[in-house]
VOMARZA-259643 format. One record per atom (N, C-alpha, C, O): residue in one letter; x, y, z. Coordinates in steps of 0.05 Angstrom, whole numbers, plus 5000, padded with zeros to 4 digits. Atoms other than C-alpha are relative to their C-alpha. Layout:
aXYZ;...
***
This chain:
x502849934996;x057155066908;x499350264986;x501150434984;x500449775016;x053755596869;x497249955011;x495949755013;x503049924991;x047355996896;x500450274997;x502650354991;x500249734994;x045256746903;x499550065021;x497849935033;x500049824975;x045957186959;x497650094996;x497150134972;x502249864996;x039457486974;x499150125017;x496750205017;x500349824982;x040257827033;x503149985021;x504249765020;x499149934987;x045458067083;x499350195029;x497950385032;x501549914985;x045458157151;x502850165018;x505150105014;x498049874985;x049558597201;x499849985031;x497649965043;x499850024980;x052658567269;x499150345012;x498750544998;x501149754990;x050559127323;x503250184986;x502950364969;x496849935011;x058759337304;x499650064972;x501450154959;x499749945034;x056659427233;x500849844985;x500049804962;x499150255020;x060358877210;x498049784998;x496249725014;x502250195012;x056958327168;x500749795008;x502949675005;x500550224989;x054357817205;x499149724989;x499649535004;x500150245020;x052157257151;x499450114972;x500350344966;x501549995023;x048757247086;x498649754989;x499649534990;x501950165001;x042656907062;x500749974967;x501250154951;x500950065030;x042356526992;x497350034998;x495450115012;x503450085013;x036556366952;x499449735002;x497549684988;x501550254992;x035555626976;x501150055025;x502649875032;x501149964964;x035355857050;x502150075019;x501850195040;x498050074976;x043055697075;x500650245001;x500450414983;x499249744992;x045656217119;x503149875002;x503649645008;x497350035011;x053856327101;x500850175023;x500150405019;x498649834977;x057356627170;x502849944991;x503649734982;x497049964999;x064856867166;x500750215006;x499350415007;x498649874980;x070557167201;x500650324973;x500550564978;x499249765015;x072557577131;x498149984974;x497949764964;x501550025027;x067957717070;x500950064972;x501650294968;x498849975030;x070157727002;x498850134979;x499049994958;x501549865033;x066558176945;x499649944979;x498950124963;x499850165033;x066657756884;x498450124983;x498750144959;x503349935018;x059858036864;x500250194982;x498350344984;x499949925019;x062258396805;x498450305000;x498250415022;x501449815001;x058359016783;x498750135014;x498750375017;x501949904980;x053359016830;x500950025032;x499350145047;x498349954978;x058258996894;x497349975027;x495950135038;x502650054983;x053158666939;x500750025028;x498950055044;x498749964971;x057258717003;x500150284991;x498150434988;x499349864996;x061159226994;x498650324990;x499350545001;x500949755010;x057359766957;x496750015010;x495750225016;x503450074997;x049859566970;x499250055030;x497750205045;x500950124967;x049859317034;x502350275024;x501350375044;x497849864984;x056359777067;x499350304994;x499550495010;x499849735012;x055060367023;x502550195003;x502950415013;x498349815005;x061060547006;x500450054969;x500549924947;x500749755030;x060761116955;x501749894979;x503849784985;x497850065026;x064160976885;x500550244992;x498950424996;x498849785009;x068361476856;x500149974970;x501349794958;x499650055034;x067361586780;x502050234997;x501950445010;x498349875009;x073361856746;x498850064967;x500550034949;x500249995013;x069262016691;x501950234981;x502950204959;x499249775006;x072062726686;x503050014985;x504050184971;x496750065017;x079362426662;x500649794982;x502549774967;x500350195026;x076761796623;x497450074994;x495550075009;x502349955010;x071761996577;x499249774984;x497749824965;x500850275009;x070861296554;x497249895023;x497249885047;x502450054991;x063761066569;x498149784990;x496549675006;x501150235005;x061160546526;x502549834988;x504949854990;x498350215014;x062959966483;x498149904977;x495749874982;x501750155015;x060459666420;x501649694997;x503849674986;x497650295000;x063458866427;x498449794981;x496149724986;x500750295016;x062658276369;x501649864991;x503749944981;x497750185009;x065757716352;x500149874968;x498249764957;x499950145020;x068657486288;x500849764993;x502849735006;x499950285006;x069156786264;x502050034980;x501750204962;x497150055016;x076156626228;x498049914973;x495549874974;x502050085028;x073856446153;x500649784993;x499449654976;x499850345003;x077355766160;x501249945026;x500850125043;x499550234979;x080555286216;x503250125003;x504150165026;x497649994994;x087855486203;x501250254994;x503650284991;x499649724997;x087056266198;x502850015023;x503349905045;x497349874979;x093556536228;x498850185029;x496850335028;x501349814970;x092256866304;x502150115010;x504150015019;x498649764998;x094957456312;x501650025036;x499950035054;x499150034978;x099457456378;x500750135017;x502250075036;x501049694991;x097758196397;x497850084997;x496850084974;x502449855008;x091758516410;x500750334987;x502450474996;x499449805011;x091159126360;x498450255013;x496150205021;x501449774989;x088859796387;x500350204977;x502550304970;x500549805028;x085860256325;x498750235016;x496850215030;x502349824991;x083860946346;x498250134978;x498750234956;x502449825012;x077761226326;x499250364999;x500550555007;x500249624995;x074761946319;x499150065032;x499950265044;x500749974968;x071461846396;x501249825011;x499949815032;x498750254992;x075461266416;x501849764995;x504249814993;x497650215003;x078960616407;x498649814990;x496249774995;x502450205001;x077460026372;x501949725010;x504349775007;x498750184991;x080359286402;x499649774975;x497549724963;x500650285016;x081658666357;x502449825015;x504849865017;x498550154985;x084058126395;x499549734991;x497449624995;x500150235015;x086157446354;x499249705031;x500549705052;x500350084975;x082956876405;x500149704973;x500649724949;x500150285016;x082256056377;x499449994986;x500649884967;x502150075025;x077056066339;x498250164993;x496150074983;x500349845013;x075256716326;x502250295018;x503950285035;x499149754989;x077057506339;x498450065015;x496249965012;x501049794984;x074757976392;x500150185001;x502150275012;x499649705017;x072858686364;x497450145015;x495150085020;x502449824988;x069759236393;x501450275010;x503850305016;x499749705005;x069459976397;x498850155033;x496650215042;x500149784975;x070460376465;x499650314993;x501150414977;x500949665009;x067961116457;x498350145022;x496850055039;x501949734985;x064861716489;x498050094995;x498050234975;x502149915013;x057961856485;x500150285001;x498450374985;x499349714992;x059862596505;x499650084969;x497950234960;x499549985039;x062062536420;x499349904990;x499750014968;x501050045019;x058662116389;x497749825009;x497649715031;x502550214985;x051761716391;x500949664998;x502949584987;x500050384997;x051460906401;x500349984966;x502049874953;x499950155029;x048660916329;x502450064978;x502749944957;x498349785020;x054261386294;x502849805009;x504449734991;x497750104984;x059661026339;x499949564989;x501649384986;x499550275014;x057160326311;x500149974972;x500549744965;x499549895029;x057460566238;x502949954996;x504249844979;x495949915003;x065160726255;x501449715013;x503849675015;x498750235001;x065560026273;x499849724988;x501149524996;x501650075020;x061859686222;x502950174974;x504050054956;x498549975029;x066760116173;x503549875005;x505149774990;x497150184995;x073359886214;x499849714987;x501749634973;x500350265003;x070659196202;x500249974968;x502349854961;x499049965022;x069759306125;x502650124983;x503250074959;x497349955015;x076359626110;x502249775006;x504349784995;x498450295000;x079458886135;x498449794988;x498549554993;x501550315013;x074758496093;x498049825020;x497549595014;x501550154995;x070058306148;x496950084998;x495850285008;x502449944995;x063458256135;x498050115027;x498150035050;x500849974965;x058758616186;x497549985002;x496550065022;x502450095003;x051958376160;x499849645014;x501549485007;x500850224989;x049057716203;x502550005027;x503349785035;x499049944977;x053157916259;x498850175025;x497550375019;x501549934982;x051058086332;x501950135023;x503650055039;x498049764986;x053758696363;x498850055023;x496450075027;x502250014965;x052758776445;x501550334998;x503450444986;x499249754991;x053159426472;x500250015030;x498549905044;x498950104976;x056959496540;x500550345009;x502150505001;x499249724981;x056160156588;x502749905013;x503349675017;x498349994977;x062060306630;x500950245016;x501250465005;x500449804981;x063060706688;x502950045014;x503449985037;x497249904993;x069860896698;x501350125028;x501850365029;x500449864970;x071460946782;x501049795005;x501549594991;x500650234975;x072360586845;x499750075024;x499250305032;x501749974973;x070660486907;x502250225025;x504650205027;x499249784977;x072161096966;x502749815019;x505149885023;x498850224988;x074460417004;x500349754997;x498349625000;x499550305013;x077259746984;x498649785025;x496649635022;x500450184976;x076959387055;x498450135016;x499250355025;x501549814968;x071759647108;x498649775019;x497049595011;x501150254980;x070059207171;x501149744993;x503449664994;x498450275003;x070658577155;x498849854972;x497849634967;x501150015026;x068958647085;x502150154977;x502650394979;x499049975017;x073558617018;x500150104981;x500149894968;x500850105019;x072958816960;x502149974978;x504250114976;x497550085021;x076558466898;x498550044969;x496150034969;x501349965031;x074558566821;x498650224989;x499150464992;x501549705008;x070058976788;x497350085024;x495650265021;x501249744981;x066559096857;x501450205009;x500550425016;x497749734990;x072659486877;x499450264980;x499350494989;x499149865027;x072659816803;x500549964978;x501949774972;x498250125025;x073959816738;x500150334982;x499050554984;x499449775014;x076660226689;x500749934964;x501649724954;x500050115029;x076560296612;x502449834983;x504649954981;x498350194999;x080259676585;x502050014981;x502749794971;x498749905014;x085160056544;x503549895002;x505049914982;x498250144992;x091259696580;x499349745018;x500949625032;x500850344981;x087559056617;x500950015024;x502249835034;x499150024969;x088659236682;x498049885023;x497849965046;x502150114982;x083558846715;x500349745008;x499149635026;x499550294983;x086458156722;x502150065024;x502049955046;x497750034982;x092858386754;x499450115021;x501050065039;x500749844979;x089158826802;x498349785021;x498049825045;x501650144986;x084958246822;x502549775010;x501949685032;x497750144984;x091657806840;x502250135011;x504050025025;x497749834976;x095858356869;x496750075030;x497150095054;x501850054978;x088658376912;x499949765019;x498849775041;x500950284997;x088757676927;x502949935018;x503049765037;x497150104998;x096657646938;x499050285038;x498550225062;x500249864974;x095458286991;x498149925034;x498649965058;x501550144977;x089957957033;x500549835014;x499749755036;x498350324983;x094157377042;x501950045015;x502249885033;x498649904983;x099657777071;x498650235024;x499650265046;x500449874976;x096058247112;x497649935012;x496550105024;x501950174981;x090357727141;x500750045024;x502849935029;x499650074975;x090157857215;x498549835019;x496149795019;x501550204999;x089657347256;x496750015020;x495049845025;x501850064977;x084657577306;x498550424984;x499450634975;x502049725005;x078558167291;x502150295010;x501850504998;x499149784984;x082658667330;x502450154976;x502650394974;x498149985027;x088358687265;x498550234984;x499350454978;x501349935030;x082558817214;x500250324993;x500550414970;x499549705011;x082959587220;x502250104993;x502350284977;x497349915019;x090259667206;x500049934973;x500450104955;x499250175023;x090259077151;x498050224983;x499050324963;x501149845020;x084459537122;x501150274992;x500950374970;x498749745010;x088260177130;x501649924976;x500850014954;x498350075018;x093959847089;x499049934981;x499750034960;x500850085036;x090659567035;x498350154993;x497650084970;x500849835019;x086660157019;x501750264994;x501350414974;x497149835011;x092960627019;x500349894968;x499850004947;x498250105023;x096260126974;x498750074978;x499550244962;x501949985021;x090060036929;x498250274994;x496850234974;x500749755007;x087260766926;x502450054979;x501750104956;x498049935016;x094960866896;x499949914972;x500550004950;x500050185027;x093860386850;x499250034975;x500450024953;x501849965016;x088060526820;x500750294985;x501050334961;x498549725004;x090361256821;x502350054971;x502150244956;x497250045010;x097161106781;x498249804973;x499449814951;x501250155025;x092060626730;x498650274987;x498950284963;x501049815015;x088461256710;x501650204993;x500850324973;x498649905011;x094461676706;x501749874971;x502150004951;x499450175022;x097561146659;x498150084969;x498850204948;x501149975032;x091661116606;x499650324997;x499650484978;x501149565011;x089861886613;x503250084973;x503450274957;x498249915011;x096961806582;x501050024976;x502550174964;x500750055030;x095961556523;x497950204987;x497750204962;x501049895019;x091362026504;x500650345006;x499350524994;x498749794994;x095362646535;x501250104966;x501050274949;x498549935026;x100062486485;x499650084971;x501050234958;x500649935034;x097062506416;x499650275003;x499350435021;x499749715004;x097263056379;x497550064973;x497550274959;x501950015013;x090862876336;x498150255000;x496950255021;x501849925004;x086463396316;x497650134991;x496750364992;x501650105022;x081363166273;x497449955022;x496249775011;x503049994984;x074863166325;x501450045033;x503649985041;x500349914975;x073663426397;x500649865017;x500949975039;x499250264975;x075362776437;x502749955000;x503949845019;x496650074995;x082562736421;x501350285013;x503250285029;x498949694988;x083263576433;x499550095028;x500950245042;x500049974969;x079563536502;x499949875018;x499049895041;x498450214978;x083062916522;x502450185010;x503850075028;x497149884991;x089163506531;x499650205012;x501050405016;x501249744997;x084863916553;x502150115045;x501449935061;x498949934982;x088664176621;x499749895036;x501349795052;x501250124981;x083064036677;x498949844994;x496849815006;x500050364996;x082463356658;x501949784997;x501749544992;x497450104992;x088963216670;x500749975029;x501250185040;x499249994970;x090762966746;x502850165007;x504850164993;x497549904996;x095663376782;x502649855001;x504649944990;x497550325014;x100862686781;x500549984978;x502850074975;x499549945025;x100762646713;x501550174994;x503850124986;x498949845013;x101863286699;x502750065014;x504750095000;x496549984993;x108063386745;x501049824986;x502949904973;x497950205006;x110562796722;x501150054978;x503550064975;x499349875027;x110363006649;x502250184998;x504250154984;x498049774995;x113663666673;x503049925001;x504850014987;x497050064983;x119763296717;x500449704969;x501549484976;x498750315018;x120862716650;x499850244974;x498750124956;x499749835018;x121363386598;x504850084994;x506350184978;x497449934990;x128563366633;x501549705014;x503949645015;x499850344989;x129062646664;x497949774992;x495549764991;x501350275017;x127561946633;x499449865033;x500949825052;x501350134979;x122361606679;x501449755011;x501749554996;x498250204997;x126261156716;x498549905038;x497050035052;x501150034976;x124860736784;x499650065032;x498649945051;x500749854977;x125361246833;x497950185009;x497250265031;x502249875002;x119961616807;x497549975013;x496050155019;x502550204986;x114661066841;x501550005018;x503950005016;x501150094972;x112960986914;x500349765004;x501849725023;x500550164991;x111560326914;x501649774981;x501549774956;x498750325005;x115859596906;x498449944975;x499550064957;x501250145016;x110859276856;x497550274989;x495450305001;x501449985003;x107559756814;x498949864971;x499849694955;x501650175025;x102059646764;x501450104975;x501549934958;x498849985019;x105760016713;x502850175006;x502650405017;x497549884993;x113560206721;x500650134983;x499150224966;x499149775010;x117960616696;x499749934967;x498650084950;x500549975020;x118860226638;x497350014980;x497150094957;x502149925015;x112560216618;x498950254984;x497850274962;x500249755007;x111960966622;x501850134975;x501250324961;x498349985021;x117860956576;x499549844977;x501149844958;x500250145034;x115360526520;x497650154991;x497150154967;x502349855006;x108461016526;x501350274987;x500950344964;x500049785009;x111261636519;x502750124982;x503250354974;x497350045023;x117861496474;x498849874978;x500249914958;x501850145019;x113061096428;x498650204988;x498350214963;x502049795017;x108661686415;x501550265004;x500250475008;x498749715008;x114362236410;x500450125016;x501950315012;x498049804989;x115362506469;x503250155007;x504949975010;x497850054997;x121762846481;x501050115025;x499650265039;x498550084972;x126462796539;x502950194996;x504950074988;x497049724999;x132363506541;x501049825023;x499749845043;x499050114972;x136863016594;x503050304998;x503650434978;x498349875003;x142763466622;x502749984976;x503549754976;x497649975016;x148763566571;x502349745014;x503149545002;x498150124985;x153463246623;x500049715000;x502149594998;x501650245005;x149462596620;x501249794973;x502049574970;x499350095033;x150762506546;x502850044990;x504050244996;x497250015009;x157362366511;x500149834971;x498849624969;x499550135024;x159362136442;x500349724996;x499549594976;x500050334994;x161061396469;x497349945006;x495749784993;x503450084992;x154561396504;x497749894973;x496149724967;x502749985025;x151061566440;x500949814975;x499449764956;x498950225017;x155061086400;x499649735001;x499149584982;x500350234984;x154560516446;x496949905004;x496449665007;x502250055002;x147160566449;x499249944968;x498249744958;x501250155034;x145760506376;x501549724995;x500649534981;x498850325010;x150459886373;x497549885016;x495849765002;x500950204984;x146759586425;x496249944987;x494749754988;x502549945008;x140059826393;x499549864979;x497449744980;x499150135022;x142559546320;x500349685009;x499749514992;x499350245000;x144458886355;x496949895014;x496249655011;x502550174993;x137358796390;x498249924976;x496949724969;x501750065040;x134358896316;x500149824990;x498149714982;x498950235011;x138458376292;x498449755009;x497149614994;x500550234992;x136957856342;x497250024997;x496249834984;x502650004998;x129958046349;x499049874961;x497649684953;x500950185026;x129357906271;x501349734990;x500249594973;x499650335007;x133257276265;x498349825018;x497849605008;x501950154987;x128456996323;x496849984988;x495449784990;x501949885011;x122757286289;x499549854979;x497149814976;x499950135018;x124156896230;x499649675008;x498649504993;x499250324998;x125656206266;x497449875014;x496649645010;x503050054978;x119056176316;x497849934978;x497750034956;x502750105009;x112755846294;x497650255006;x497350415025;x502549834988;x106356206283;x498849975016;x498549735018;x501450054987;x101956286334;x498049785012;x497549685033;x502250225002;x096655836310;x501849725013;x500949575031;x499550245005;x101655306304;x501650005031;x503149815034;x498449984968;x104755436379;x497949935008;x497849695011;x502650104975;x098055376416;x499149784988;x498349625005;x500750305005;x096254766375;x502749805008;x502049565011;x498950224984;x102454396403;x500449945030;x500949735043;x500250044969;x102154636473;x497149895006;x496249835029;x502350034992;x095854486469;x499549634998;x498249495013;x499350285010;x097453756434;x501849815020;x501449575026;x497850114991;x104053656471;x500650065034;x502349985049;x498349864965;x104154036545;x502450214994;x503250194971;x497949905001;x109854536552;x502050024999;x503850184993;x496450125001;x115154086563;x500849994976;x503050084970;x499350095026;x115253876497;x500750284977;x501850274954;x500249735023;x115054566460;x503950064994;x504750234978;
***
């Protein structure tokens, strides 16, 4: 069934007592769900609970997004999205069926809409795509979330919870580690609901917390400085205090899984270790640690992933031609 909500109503308890569509039916339930995207029609509208913008540590604010059309049928598709940085930002090209998906995240803090779609208009020409008869959207974003995930007897899952600039895609997995948590901590009777809400906004405050320490990280690290957005992404107080310890205690220790709190996070150790070993950081571990076998034994093993990684590399089908048989054949068959 598909309708719009057009009104909500509340118990004397505060909690929400139905909600009205727009062809009349009234929708009563024990738990409410947030789906409503942007506009957070429960949970932010109707509950008022405050959103928290983290603008102050992602200075990412807009978007310029368009799509390119492959120039024939059996264009190769790229089987990584590429991330180009810019002088205020980032630009995305992401190979999809039957065309690309390109578009330029930036700070209006640094640069205007029109200066910022110039710089992606010239990305587009230094790969040969035309950027005449093309239709470029422009996409605010508001970098935060909500004070409270769960309140009463009200959820929230998606981008009413939050969202954040899409520099690592953290917005599907947040919406099924949401989905996976509600199913374990459903209680069965009203009297539950204020623990199950304590818990899942612990968990998910952390979360979100630990997603903006992540990207702030990527731009900790560079050492760019060629315009004002890469020099006061390092800038000191717009660095979370997490972060920056962490930085401190992995100057001396390689991020490893004791470092995290929590069973399942959104980004682990190794992740933190392919971010900040990727872009140069370095890691003084004690002397005692290290030994001549050690350091021997790791380059074999390093030399032998090379290997295999390029004789596989060689033997795999392109992309294109993988999703056209799973797509032809099912998965069994591949």
């Amino acid at each position: 069934m598909y309708d719009e909500i057009v009104r909500v109503a509340s118990k004397d308890t505060g909690d929400i007592a139905h909600v009205v569509t727009k062809s009349g039916e009234v929708l009563t339930a024990d738990l409410y769900v947030d789906c409503s995207g942007f506009s957070s029609l429960l949970i932010g509208k109707h509950l008022g609970v405050p959103f928290l913008s983290r603008k102050d540590v992602l200075f990412i604010d807009k978007a310029w997004a368009v799509q390119i059309p492959y120039p024939a049928d059996d264009t190769p598709i790229a089987s990584a999205t590429v991330a180009t940085a810019q002088s205020s930002g980032w630009v995305w090209d992401i190979g999809l069926t039957t065309r690309r998906g390109v578009g330029y995240v930036f700070s209006s803090r640094y640069v205007s809409d029109e200066a910022a779609l110039e710089e992606l208009k010239s990305y587009l020409g230094a790969r040969g795509d035309p950027s005449r008869d093309l239709s470029f959207r422009k996409i605010d974003i508001n970098s935060g979330y909500r004070q409270e995930f769960w309140t009463r007897n009200c959820v929230a899952v998606g981008l009413s919870a939050g969202f954040l600039e899409p520099l690592e895609a953290s917005a599907i997995v947040m919406i099924e580690l949401s989905a996976k948590s509600i199913a374990n901590l459903l209680p069965s009777c009203r009297g539950g609901m204020r623990q199950a809400a304590r818990l899942f906004n612990d968990t998910f405050r952390y979360r979100w917390e630990r997603i903006v320490d992540f990207l702030k990280l990527h731009y900790v690290l560079s050492r760019r400085t060629d315009s004002p957005f890469w020099i006061e992404n390092r800038a000191r107080e717009s660095i979370p205090d997490s972060l920056r310890d962490g930085l401190e205690y992995w100057r001396d220790h390689c991020p490893w899984h004791e470092d995290f709190s929590h069973r399942e996070e959104v980004f682990s150790a190794a992740s933190y270790q392919y971010i900040l070993y990727g872009m140069g950081f370095q890691t003084y571990t004690a002397p005692w640690l290290l030994n001549d076998h050690d350091r021997n034994l790791a380059r074999e093993k390093m030399n032998e992933t090379a290997q295999y990684a390029k004789a596989l590399t060689a033997s795999l089908p392109g992309n294109r031609d993988l999703l056209t048989k799973v797509r032809r054949y099912g998965l069994q068959k591949i």
